[in-house]
VOBA-1610 file (N, C-alpha, C; in pm, whole numbers, padded with zeros to 5 digits, always signed):
BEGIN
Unk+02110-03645-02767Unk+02009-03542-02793Unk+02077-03425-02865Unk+01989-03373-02960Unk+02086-03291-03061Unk+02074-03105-02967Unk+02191-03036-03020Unk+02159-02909-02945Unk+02033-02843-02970Unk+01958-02833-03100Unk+01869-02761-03127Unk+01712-02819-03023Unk+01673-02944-03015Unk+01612-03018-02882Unk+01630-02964-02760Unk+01766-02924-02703Unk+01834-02914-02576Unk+01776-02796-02522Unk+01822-02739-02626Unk+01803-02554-02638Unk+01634-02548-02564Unk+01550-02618-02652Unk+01425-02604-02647Unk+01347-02617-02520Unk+01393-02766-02481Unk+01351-02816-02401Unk+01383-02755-02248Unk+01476-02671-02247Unk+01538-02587-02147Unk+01458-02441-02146Unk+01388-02390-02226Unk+01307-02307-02239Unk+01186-02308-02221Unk+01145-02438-02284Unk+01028-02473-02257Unk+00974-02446-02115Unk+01060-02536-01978Unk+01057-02600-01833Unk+01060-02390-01817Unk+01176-02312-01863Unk+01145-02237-01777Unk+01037-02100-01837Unk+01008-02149-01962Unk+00880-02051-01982Unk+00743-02088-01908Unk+00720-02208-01852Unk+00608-02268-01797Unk+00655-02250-01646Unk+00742-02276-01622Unk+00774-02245-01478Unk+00761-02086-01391Unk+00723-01980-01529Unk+00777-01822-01519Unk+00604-01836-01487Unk+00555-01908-01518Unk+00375-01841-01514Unk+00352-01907-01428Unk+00379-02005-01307Unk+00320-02108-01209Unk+00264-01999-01120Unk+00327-01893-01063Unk+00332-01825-00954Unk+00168-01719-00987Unk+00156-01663-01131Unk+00013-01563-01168Unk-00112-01736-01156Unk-00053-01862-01200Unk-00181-01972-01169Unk-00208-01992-01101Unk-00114-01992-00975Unk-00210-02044-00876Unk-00279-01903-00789Unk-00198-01807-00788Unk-00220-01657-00743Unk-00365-01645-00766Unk-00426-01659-00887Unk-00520-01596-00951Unk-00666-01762-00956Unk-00575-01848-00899Unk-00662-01944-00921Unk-00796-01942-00835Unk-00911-01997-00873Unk-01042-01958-00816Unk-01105-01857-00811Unk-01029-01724-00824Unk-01045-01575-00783Unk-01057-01532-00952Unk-01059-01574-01080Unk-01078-01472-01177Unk-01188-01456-01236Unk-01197-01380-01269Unk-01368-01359-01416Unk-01313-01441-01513Unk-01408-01482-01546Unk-01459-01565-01695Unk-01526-01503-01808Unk-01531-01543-01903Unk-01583-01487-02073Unk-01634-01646-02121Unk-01706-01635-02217Unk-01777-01730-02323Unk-01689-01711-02430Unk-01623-01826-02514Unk-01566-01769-02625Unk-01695-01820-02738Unk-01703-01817-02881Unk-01729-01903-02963Unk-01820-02022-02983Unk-01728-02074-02907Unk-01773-02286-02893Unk-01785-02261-02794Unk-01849-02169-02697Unk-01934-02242-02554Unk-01838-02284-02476Unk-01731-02273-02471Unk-01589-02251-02356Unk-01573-02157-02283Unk-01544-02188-02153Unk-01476-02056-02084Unk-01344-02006-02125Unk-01320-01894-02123Unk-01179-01810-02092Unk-01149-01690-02010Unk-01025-01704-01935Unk-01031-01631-01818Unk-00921-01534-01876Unk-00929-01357-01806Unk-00762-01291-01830Unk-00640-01383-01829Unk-00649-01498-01702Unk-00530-01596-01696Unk-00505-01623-01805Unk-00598-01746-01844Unk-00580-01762-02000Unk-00488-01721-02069Unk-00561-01579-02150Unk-00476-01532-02249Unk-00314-01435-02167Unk-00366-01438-02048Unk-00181-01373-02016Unk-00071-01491-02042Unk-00107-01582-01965Unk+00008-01706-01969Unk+00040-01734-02140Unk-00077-01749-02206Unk-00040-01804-02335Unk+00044-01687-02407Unk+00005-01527-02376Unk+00134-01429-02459Unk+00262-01431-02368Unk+00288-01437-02245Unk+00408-01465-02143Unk+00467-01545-02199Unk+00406-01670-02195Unk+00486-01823-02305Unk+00570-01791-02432Unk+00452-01709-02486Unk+00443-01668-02660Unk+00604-01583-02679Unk+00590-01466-02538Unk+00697-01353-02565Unk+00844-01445-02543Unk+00846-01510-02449Unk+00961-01610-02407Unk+01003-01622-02522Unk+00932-01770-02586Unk+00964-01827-02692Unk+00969-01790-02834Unk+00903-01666-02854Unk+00947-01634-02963Unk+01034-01531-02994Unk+01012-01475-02914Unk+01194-01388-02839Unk+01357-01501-02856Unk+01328-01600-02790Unk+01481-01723-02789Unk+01475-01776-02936Unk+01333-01856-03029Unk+01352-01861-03104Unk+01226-01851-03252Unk+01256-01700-03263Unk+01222-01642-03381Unk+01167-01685-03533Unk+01181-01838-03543Unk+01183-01885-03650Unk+01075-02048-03627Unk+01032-02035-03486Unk+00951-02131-03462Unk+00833-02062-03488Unk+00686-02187-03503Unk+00572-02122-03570Unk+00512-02176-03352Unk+00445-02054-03345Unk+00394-02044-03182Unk+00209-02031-03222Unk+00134-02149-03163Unk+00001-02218-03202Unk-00083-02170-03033Unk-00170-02108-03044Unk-00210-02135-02850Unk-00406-02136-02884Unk-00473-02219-02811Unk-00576-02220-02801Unk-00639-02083-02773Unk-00574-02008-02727Unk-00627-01864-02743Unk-00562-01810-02858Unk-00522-01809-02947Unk-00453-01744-03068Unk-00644-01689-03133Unk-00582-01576-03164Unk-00676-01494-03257Unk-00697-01484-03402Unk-00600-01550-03459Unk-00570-01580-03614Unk-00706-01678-03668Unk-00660-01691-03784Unk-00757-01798-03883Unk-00681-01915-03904Unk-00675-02001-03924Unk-00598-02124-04047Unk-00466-02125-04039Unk-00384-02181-03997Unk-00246-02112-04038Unk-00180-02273-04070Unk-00133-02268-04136Unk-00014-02389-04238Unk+00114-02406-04160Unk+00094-02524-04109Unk+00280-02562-03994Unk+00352-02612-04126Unk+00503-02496-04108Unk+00580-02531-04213Unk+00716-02523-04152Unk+00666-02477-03998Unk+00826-02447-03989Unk+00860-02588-03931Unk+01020-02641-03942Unk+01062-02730-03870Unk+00997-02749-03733Unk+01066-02706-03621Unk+00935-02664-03507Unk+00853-02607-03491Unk+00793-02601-03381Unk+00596-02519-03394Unk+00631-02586-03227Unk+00551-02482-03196Unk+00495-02519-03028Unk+00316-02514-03009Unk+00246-02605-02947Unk+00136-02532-02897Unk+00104-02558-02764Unk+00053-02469-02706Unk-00007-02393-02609Unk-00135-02471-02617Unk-00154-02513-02468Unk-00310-02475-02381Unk-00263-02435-02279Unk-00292-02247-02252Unk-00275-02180-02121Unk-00310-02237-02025Unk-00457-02299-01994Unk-00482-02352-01834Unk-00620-02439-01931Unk-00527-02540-01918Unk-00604-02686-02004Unk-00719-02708-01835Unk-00832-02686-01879Unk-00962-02739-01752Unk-00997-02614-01661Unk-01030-02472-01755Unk-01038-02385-01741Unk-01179-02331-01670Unk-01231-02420-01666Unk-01374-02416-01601Unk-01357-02525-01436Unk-01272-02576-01431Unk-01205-02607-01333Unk-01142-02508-01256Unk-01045-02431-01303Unk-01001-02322-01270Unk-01084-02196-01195Unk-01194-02187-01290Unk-01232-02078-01230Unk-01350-02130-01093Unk-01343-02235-01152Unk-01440-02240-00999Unk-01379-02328-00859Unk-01252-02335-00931Unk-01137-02336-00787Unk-01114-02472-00775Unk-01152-02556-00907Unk-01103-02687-00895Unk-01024-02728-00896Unk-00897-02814-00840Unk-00740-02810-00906Unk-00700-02884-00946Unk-00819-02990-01078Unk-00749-03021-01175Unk-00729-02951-01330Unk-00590-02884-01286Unk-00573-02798-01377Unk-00474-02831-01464Unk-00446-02780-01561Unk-00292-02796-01595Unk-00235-02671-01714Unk-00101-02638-01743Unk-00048-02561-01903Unk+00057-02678-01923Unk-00046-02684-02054Unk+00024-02782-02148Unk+00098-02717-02272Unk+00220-02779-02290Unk+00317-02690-02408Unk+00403-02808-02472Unk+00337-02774-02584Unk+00407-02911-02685Unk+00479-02876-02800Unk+00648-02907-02809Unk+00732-02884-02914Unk+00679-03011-03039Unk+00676-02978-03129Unk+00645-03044-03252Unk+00750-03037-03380Unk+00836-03127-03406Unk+00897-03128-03516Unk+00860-03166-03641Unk+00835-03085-03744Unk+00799-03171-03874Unk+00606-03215-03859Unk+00538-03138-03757Unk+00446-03185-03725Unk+00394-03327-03637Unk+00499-03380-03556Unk+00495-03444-03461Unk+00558-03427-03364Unk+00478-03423-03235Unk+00484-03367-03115Unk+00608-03492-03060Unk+00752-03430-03013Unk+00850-03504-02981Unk+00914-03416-02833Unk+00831-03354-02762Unk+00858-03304-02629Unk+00710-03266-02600Unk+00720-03283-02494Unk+00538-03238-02405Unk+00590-03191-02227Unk+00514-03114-02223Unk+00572-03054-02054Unk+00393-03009-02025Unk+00398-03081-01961Unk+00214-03044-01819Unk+00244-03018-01714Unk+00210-02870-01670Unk+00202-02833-01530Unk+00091-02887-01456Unk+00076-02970-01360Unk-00014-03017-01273Unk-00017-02907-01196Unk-00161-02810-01176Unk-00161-02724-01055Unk-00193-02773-00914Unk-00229-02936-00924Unk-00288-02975-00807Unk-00148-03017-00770Unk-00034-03054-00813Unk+00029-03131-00745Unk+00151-03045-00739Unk+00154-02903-00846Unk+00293-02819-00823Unk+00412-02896-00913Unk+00373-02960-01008Unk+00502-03064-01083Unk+00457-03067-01230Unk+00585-03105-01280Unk+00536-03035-01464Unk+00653-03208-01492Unk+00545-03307-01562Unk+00591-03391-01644Unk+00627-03342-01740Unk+00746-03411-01831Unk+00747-03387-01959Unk+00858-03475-01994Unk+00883-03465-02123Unk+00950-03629-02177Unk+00905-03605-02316Unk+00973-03671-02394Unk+00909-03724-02566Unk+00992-03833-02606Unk+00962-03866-02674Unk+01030-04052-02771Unk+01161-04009-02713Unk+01242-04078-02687Unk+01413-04040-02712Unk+01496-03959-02621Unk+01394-03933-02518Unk+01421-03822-02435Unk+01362-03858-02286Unk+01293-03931-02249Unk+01265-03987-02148Unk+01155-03919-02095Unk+01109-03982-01969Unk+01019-03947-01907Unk+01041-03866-01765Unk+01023-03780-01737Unk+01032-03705-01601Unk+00920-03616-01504Unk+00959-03647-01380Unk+00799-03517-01310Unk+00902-03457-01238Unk+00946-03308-01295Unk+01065-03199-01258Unk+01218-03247-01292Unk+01247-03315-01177Unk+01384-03339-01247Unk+01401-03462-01184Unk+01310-03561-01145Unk+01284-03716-01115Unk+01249-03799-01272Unk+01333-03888-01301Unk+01342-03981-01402Unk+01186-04087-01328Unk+01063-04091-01463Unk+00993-04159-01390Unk+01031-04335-01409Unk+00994-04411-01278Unk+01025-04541-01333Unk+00911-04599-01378Unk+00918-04700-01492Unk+00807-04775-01533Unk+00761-04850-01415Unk+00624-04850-01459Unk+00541-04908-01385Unk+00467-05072-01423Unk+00482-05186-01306Unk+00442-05268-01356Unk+00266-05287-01357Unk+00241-05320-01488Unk+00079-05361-01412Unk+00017-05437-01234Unk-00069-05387-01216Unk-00122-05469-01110Unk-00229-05598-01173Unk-00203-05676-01153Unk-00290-05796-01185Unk-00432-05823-01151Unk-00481-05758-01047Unk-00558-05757-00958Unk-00656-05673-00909Unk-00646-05562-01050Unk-00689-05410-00959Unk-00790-05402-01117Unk-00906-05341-01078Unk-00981-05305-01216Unk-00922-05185-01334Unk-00927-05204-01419Unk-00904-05100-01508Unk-00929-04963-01492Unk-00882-04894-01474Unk-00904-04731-01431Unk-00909-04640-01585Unk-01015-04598-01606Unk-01024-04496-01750Unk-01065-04400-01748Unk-00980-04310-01764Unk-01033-04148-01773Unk-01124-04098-01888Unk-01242-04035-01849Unk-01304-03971-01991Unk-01358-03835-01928Unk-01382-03765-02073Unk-01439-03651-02063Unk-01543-03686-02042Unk-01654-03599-02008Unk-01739-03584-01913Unk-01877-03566-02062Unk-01812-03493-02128Unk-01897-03404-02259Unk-01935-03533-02358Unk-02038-03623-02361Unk-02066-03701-02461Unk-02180-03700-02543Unk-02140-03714-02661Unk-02252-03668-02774Unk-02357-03829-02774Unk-02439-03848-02783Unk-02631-03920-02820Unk-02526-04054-02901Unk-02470-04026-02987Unk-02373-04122-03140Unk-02292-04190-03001Unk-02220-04166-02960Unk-02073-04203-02875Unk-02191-04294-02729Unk-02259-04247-02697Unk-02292-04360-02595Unk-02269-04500-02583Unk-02324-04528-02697Unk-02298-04716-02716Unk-02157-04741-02685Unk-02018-04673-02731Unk-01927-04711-02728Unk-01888-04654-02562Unk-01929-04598-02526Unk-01928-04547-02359Unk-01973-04645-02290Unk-02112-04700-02311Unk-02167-04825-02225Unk-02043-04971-02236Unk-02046-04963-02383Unk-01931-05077-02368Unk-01831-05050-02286Unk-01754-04943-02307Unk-01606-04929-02210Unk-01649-04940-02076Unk-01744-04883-02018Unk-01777-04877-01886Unk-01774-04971-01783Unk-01834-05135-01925Unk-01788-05225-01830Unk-01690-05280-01820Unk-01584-05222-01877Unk-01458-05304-01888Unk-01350-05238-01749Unk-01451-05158-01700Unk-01363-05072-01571Unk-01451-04959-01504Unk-01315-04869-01432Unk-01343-04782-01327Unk-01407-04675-01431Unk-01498-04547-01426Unk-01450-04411-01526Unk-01413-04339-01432Unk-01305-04239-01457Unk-01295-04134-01369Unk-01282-04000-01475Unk-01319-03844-01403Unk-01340-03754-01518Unk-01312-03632-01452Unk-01157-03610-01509Unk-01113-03477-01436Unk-01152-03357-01474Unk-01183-03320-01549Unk-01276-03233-01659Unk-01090-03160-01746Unk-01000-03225-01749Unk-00844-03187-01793Unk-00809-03293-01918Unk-00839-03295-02037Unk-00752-03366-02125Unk-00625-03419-02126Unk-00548-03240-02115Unk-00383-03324-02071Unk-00368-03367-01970Unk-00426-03367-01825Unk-00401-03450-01727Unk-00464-03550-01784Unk-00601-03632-01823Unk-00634-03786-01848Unk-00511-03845-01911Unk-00457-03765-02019Unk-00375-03852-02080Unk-00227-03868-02024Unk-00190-03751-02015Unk-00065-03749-01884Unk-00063-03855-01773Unk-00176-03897-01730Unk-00199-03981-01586Unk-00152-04131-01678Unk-00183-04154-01808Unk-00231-04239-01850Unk-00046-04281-01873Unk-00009-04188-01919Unk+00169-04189-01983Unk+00240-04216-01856Unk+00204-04153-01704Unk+00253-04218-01590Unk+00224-04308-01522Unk+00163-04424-01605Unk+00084-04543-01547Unk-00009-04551-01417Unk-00056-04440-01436Unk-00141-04399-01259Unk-00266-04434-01320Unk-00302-04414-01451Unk-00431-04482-01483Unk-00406-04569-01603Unk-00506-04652-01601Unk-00485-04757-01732Unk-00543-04743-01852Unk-00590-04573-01904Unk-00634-04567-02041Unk-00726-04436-02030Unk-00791-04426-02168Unk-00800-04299-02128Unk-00892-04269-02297Unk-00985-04236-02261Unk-01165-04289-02382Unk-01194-04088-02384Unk-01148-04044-02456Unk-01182-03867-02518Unk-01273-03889-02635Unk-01382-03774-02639Unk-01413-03743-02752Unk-01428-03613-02842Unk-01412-03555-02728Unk-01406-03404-02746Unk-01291-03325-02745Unk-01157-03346-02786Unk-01081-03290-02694Unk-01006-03235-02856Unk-00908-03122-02867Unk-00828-03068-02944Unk-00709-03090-02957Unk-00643-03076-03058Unk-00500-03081-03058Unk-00436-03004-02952Unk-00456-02882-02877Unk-00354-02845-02798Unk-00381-02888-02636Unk-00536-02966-02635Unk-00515-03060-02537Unk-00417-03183-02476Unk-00393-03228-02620Unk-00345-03384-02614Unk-00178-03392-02646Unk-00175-03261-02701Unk-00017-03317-02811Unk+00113-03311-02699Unk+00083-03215-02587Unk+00169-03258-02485Unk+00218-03400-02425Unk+00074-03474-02392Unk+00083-03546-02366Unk+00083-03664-02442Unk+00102-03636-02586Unk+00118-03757-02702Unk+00215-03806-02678Unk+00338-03668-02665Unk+00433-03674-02660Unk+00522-03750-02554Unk+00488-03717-02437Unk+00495-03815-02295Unk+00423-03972-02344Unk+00346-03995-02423Unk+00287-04138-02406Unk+00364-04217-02518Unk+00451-04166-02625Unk+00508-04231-02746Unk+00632-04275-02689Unk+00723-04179-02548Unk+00764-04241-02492Unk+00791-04359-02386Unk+00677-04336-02315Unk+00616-04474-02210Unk+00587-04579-02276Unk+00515-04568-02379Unk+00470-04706-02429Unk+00322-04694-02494Unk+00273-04602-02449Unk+00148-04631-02448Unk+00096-04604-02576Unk-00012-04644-02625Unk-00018-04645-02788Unk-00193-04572-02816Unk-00166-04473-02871Unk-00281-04390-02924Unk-00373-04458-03040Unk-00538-04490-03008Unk-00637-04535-03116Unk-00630-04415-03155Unk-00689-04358-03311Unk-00758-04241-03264Unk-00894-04289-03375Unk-01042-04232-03358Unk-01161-04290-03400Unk-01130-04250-03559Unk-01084-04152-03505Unk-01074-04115-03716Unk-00951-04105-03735Unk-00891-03970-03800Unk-00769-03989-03849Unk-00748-03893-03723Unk-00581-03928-03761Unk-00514-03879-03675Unk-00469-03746-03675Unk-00458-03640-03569Unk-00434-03525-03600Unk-00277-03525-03654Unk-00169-03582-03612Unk-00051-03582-03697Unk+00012-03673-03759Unk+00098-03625-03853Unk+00155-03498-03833Unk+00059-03387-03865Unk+00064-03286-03758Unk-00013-03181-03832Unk+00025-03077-03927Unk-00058-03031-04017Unk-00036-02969-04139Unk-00124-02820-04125Unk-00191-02825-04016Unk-00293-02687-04039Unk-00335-02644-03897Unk-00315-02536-03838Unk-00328-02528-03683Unk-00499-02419-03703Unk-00576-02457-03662Unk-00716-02402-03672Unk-00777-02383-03557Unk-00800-02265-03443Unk-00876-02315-03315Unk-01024-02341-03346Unk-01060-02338-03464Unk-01174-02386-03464Unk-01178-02538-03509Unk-01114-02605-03499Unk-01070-02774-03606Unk-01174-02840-03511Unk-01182-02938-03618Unk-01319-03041-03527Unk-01236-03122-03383Unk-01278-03163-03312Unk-01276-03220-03215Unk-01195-03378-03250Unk-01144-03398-03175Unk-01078-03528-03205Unk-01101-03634-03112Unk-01172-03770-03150Unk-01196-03871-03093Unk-01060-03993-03053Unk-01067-04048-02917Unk-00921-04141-02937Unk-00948-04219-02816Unk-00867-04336-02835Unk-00830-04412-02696Unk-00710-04465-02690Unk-00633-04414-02556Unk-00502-04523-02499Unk-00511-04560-02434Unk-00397-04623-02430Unk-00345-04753-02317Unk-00214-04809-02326Unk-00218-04901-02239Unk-00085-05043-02274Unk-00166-05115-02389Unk-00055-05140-02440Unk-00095-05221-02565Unk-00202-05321-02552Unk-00196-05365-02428Unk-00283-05521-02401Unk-00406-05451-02395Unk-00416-05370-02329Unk-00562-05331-02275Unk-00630-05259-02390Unk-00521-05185-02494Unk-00601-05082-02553Unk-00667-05203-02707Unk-00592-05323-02720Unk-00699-05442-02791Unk-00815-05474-02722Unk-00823-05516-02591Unk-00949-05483-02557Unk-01070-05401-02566Unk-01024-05327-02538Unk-01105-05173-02546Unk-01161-05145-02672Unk-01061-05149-02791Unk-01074-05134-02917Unk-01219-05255-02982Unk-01225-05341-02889Unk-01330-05474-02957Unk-01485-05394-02944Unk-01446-05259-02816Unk-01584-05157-02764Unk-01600-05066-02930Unk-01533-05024-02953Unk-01542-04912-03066Unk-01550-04941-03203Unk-01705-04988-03268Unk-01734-05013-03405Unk-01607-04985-03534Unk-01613-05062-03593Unk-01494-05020-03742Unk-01398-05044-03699Unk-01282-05090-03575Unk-01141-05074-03522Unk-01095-05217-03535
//
């Protein structure tokens, strides 16, 4: 692992680790706002994401820093690294004291996400891992997991489905369990620690997922996505359209894929 990775990845664990103590403090107990797009956002929110912000761009100055609360317009990823931010990914969870929560923080080189770190608030443990770098929950190496032969397919989805996307919902549905944490980076995170077997989004953003891209390019697990793919990314926008996708183990996610027209 090269030093400039090392550096990062050591900052990363303890810029996310510096905000655990105001998440759960404040969890259930804050006011909420409407942004825009019909999302909640809480003070939490935007504190954790400038706390993160001051860390990291304080150690290193020359990275481009992306957060679902950022106030900017459009901005062009040019630098070698880029980080993004989701302060408290399932924020409507949060405020009404649910604890599937998570802060997701994803290093991106060159526009591909090659470190991902998710704080689980329900469980107090921050996965993270990318290609080349392994998989971990704190400082436990995770072990692969073998399939169960015997057990139905378990698939996480968002909850939010548009009138168009049904048909391909009815299909998946029967191919298994659904379960729906109302958390992006946890569905897909669960999915990278083999605790679930896939994982059917349609709504979800780049600073939902890229954490956990990053955790799944290492496990194995292999990303559809319905359209194109958000990376490498070239343009960080909090307003960017929504991104459609499905993973899995390779075996399952051919299955699945026979559900989703054009694939």
């Amino acid at each position: 692992m090269n030093t400039d990775l090392e550096k990062r990845i050591a900052m990363g664990r303890s810029a996310i680790a510096a905000q655990t103590e105001l998440l759960h403090r404040s969890f259930g107990k804050v006011d909420s706002q409407w942004k825009h797009d019909g999302t909640r956002v809480t003070s939490v929110d935007l504190e954790i994401s400038r706390r993160i912000f001051d860390t990291l761009g304080g150690e290193f100055p020359n990275d481009q820093l992306f957060s679902e609360e950022s106030d900017h317009g459009p901005s062009k990823v040019t630098a070698r690294f880029a980080w993004i931010l989701d302060p408290v990914d399932g924020t409507n969870n949060y405020a009404l004291g649910i604890p599937m929560v998570a802060i997701s923080l994803a290093l991106l080189e060159d526009g591909e996400p090659i470190y991902g770190f998710v704080y689980d608030l329900g469980t107090r443990c921050t996965t993270h891992g990318g290609p080349g770098s392994g998989l971990w929950v704190d400082d436990e190496p995770v072990k692969k997991r073998e399939p169960d032969e015997w057990k139905e397919t378990v698939i996480a989805m968002h909850s939010s489905i548009k009138t168009r996307h049904k048909p391909v919902v009815e299909a998946v549905r029967r191919k298994g369990i659904i379960r729906a944490f109302g958390s992006g980076a946890l569905h897909l995170t669960h999915v990278a620690l083999g605790r679930m077997d896939a994982c059917l989004d349609f709504t979800i953003k780049v600073w939902d997922i890229a954490a956990a891209v990053a955790l799944c390019r290492e496990s194995g697990i292999e990303i559809h996505y319905l359209e194109e793919s958000p990376f490498p990314l070239r343009e960080f926008d909090v307003r960017m359209k929504s991104i459609a996708y499905l993973a899995a183990r390779p075996e399952i996610l051919e299955e699945l894929k026979g559900c989703v027209p054009d694939t």
